[in-house]
C-alpha positions in Angstrom: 87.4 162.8 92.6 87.4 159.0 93.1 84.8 157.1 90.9 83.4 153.7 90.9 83.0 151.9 87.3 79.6 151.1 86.2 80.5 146.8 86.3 81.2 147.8 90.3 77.9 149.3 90.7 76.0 147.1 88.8 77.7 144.4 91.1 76.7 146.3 94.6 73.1 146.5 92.6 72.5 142.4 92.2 73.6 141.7 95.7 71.4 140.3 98.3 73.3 141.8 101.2 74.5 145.0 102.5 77.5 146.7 100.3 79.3 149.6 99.8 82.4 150.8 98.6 85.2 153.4 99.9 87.7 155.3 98.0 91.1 155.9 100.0 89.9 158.1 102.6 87.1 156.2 103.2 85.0 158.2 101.8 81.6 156.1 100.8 81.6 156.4 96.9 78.9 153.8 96.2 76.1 151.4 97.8 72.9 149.3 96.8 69.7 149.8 98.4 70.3 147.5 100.9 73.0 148.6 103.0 71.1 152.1 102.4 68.5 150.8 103.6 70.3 149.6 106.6 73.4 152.4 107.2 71.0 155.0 106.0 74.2 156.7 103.8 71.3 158.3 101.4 70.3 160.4 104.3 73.9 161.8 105.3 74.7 165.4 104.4 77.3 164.4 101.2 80.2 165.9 103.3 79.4 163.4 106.0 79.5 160.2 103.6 83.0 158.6 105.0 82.9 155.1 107.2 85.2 156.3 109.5 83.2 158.4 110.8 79.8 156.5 110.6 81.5 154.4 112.9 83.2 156.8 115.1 81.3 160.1 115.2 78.0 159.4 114.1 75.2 158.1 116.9 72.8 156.5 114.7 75.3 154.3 112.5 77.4 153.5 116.1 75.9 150.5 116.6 75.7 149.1 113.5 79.6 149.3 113.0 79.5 146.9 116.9 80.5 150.4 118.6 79.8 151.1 121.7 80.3 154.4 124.0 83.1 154.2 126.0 84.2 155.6 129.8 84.4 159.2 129.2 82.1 159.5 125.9 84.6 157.6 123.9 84.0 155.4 121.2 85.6 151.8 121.4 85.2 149.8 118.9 84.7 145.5 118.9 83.5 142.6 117.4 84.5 143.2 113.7 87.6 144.0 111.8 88.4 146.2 108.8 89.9 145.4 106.2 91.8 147.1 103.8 94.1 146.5 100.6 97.3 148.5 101.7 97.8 149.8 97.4 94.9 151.9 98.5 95.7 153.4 101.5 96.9 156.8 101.0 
């Protein structure tokens, strides 16, 4: 199970802006009140706690991620990019 060190969430704590971090499935692992405040994460069953599918699957969060539904019932999405250190891909 991936953990976040105390000094991380301490850090997400003091911010003044929407944060969260994802472990290397992009699994949500830890926000501050903010961005749940915002994203709601609090409030998703624990097995539904990944970005990827905030963005892609879940209606609510959709448009918060700048996704919009596609031709079809797709999901497309725009107007942001992700970005990721490749040593934590896996």
């Amino acid at each position: 199970m991936e953990t976040v060190p105390e000094s991380i969430q301490r850090l997400l704590e003091n911010l003044k802006q929407p944060a969260y971090v994802t472990g290397r499935r992009w699994d949500l692992l830890a926000w501050n009140a903010i961005a749940d405040d915002v994203f709601a994460f609090s409030r998703l069953p624990a097995d539904e706690r990944n970005i990827m599918l905030c963005m892609f699957t879940n209606r609510q969060t959709q448009p918060l991620f700048g996704v919009r539904r596609g031709v079809g019932g797709g999901s497309q999405a725009h107007g942001g990019a992700v970005s990721r250190d490749a040593r934590h891909v896996g």
